[in-house]
MARSEZA-317975 format. One record per residue (C-alpha): residue number from 0; residue in three letters; chain; x, y, z. Coordinates in Angstrom, 1 decimal, padded with zeros to 4 digits. Example, Ala and Ser with C-alpha at 12.3 -4.5 7.8 and 13.67 -1.06 7.14 Angstrom:
% MARSEZA-317975
0/ALA/A/012.3/-004.5/007.8 $
1/SER/A/013.7/-001.1/007.1 $
This chain:
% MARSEZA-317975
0/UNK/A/018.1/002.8/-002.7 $
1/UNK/A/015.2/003.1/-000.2 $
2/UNK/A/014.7/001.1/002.6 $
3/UNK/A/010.4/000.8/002.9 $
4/UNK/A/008.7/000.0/006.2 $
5/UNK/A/004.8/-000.3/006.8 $
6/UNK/A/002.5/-000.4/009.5 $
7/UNK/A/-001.1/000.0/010.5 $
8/UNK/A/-001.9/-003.9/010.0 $
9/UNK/A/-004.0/-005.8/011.9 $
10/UNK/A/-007.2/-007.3/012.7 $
11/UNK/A/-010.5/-005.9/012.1 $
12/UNK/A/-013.9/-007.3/011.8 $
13/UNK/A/-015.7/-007.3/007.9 $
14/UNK/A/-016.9/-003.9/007.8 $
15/UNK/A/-014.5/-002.1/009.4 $
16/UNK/A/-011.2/000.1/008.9 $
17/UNK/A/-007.3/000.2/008.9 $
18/UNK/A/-005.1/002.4/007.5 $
19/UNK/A/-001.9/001.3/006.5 $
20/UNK/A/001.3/004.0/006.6 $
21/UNK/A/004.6/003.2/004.2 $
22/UNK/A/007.6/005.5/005.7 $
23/UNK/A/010.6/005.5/003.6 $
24/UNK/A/014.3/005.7/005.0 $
25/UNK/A/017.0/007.0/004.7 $
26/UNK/A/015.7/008.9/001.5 $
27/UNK/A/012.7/010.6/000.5 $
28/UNK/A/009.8/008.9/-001.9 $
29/UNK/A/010.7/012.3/-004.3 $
30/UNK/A/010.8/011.2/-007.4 $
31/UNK/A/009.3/007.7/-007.0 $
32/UNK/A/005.9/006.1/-008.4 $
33/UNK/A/004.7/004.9/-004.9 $
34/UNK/A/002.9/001.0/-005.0 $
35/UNK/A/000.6/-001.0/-002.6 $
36/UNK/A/000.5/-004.8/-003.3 $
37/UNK/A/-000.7/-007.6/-001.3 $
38/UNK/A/-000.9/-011.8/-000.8 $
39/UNK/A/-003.0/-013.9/000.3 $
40/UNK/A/-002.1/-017.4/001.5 $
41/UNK/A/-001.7/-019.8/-001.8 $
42/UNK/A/-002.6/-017.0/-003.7 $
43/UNK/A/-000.4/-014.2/-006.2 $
44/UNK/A/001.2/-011.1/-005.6 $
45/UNK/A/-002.0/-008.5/-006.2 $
46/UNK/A/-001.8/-005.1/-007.1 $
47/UNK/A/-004.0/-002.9/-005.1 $
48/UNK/A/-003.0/000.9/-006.3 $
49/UNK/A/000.1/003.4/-007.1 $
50/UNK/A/001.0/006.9/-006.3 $
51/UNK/A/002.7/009.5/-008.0 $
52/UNK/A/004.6/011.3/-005.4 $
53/UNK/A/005.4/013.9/-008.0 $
54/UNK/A/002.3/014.0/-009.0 $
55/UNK/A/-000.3/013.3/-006.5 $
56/UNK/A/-002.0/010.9/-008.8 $
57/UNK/A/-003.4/007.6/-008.0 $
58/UNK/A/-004.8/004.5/-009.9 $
59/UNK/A/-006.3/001.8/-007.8 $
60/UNK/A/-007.2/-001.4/-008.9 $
61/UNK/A/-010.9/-002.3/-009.5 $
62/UNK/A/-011.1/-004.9/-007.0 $
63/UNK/A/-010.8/-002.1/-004.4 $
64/UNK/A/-012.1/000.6/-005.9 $
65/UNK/A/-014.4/002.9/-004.3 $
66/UNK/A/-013.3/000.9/-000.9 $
67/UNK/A/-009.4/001.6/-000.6 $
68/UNK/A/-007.6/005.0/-001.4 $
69/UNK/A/-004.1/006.2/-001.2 $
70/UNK/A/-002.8/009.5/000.1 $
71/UNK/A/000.4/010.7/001.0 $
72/UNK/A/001.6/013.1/003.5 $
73/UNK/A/004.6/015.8/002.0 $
74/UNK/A/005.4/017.0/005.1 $
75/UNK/A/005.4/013.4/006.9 $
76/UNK/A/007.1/011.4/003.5 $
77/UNK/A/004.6/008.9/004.3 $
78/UNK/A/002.5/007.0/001.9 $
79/UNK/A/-000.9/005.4/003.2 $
80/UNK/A/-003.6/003.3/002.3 $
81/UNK/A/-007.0/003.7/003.8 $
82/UNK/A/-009.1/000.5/003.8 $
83/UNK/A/-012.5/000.7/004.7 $
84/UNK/A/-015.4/-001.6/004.0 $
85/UNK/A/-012.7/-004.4/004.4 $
86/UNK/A/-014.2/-007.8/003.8 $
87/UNK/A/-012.5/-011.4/005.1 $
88/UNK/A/-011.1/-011.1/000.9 $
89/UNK/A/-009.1/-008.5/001.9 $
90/UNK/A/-007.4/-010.5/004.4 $
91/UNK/A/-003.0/-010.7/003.2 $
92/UNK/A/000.0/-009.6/003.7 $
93/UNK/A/-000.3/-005.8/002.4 $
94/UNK/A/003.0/-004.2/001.2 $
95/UNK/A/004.5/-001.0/-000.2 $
96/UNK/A/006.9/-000.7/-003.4 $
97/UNK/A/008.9/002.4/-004.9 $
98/UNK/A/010.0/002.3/-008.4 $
99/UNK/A/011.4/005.0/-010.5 $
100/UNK/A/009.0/006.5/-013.1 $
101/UNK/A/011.3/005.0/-016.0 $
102/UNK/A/011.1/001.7/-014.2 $
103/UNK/A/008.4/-001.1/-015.3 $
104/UNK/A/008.8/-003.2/-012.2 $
105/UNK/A/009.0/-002.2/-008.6 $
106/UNK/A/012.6/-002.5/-007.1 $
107/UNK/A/012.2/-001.5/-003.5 $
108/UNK/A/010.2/-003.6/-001.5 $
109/UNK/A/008.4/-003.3/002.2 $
110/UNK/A/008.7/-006.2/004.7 $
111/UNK/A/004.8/-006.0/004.7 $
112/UNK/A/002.6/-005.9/007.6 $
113/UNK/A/-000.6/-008.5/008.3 $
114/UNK/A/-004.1/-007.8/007.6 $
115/UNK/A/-006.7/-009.8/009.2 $
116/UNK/A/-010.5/-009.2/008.2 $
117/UNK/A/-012.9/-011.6/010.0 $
118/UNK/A/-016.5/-012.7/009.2 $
């Protein structure tokens, strides 16, 4: 098991940045297809991108596309998501996930950290 926290939430004005960090504990993301979700108030669970750590790889979802992207740091074993552009949309609960590459559904879960975009 890994324990997942995030941080970098906040609020920003439409327009603006944040960049949101996912550090894992006590273990390593090695191994582990690395996910960013969010929710809005009343609103679903949303997938907003994933991470090979193996790999490098990412696939965002086309809702954020060309306005979010996801690195990771090797040396750090932190996972972030940089958010630019950010619109009042964008506004939720943003939180990482690790699942094992044989694994359909996400298993370790963030406590998520607030992002506020205002008009």
């Amino acid at each position: 098991q890994v324990q997942l926290v995030e941080s970098g939430g906040g609020w920003v004005q439409a327009g603006g940045s944040l960049r949101l960090s996912c550090a894992a504990s006590p273990r390593t993301f090695a191994g582990y297809v690395m996910g960013w979700f969010r929710q809005a108030p009343g609103k679903e669970r949303e997938f907003v991108g994933a991470l090979s750590w193996r790999m490098g790889s990412t696939n965002i979802a086309d809702s954020v596309k060309g306005r979010f992207t996801i690195s990771r740091d090797l040396a750090k074993n932190r996972m972030y998501l940089q958010m630019n552009s950010l619109k009042p949309d964008d506004t939720a609960v943003y939180y990482c996930a690790a699942r094992a590459p044989s694994d359909t559904q996400y298993t370790n879960w963030g406590q998520g950290t607030q992002v506020t975009v205002s008009s």
